[in-house]
C-alpha positions in Angstrom: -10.9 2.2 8.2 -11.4 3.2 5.1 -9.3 6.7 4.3 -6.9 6.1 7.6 -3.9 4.3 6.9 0.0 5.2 7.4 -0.2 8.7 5.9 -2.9 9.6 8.0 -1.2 8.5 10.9 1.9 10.2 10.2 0.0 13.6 9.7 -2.1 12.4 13.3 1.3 12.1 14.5 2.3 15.5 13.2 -0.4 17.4 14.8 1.1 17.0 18.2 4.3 18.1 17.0 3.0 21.2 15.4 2.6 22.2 18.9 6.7 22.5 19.6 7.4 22.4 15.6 4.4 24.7 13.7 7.2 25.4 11.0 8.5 21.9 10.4 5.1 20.6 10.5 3.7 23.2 8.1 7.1 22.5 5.5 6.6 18.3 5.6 2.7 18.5 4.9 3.3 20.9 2.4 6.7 18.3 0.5 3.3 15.6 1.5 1.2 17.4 -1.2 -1.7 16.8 1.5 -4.0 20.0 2.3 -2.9 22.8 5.3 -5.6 21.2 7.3 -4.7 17.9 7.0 -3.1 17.5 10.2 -6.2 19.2 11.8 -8.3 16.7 10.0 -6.4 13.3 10.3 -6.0 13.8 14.7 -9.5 14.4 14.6 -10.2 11.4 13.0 -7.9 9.3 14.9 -9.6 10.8 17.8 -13.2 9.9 16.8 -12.0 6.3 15.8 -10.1 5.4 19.5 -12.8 6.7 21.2 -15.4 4.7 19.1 -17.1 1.7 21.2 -16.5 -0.5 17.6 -12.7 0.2 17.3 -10.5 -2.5 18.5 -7.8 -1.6 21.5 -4.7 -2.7 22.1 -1.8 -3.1 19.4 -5.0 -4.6 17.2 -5.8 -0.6 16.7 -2.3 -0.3 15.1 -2.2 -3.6 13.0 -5.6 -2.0 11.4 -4.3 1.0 10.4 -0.5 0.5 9.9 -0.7 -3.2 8.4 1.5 -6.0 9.8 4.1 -5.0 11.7 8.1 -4.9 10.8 8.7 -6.5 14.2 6.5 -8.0 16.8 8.6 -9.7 19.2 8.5 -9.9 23.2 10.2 -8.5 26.2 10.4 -9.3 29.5 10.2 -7.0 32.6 10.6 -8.9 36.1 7.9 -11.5 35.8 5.8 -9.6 33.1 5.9 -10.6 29.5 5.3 -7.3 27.1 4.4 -7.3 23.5 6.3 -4.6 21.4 5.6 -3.8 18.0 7.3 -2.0 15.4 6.0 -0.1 12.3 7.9 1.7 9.4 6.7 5.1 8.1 7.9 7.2 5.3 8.3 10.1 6.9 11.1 9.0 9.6 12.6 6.3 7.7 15.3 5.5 9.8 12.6 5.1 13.2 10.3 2.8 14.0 7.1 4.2 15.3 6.8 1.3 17.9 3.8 0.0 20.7 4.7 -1.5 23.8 1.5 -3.2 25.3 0.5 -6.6 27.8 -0.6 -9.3 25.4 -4.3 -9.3 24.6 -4.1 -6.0 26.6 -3.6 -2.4 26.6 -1.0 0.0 24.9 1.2 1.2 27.6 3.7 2.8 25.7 3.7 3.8 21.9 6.4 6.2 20.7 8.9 6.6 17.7 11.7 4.8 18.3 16.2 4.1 16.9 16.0 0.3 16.0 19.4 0.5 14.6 21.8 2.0 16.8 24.2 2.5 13.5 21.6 5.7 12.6 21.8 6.9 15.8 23.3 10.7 15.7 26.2 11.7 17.4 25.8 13.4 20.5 28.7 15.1 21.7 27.3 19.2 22.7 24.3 20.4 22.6 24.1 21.7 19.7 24.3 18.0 18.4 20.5 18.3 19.5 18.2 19.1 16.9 14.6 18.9 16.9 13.8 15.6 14.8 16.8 14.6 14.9 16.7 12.4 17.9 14.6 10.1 19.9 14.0 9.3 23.8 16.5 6.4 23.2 19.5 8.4 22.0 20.0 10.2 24.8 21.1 7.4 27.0 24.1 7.1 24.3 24.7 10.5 23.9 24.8 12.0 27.8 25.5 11.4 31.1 23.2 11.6 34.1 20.0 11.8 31.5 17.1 11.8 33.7 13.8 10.7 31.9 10.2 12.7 32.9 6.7 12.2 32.0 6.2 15.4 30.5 2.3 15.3 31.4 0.4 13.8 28.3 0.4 10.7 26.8 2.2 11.8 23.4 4.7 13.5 25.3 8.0 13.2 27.3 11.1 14.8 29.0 14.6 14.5 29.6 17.1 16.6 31.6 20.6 16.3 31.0 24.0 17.3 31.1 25.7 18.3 28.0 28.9 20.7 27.4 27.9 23.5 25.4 30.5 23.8 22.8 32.3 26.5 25.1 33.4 23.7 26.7 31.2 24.5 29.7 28.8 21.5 30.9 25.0 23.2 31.3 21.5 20.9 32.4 18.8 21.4 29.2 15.8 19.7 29.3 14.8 17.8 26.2 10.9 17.6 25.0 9.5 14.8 22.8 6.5 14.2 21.4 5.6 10.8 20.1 9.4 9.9 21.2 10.7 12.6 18.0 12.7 15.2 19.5 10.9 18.7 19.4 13.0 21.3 21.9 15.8 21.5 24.0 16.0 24.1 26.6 18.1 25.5 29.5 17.1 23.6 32.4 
């Protein structure tokens, strides 16, 4: 993989984003030094490579292009054991951009993610919730009756919830992630 390692991935990462984000996108590549159409460049890459017949699968993929992993440890769900790695990346140093996959298996999960709950932000209105500011994870912390969606692609998800709106009024916003970074919050 010669040319794609962890900044490429963080600008793959960043082309999703651009889609919720095109501002905050366009500032980080810029404070990256890399080229406008870097992000462009580096998902289309990433693209080529997982669709190649050569490329490895599973969390293999990852440990190519992101090195050994932080953490690799397991967890169990009913009578399934799960392999979940963890990777650091400079541009969200206080996440984890992590895999969640069947041993020897496929990725069924891969998303930034809080390891240390001491980072997490706190979550009291809704203005609390910025985009890139907070991940999937947080908002079981922060909110009540947080109800988690599959927002219809695999780089993507949802959450409704319930949060007072510094009024002092309680509305329902729906949360969107991509990659498990939070990009929008709306009225739900």
């Amino acid at each position: 993989m010669v040319g794609f390692g962890p900044a490429e991935f963080q600008l793959m990462l960043l082309r999703r984003m651009a889609d919720y984000q095109p501002v905050m996108v366009e500032d980080t590549v810029r404070e990256l030094g890399a080229p406008r159409d870097a992000v462009r460049l580096a998902s289309r890459r990433w693209q080529a490579m997982i669709r190649s017949r050569t490329f490895p699968g599973g969390s293999r993929r990852y440990r190519l292009v992101l090195g050994a992993p932080r953490a690799a440890f397991e967890r169990q769900v009913g009578d399934l054991t799960l392999e979940v790695n963890r990777w650091a990346l400079p541009l969200w140093p206080d996440l984890r951009f992590e895999t969640v996959s069947v041993p020897d298996g496929p990725v069924l999960q891969e998303w930034l993610v809080r390891p240390d709950p001491a980072t997490r932000p706190r979550l009291d209105t809704v203005a609390d919730v910025r985009p890139w500011t907070c991940v999937v994870g947080d908002f079981g912390h922060g909110f009540d009756a947080a109800r988690h969606l599959d927002d219809g692609a695999p780089s993507r998800w949802a959450v409704t919830f319930t949060a007072p709106d510094g009024d002092g009024h309680d509305g329902r916003y729906l949360a969107r992630f991509v990659w498990g970074l939070l990009q929008q919050v709306t009225a739900a």
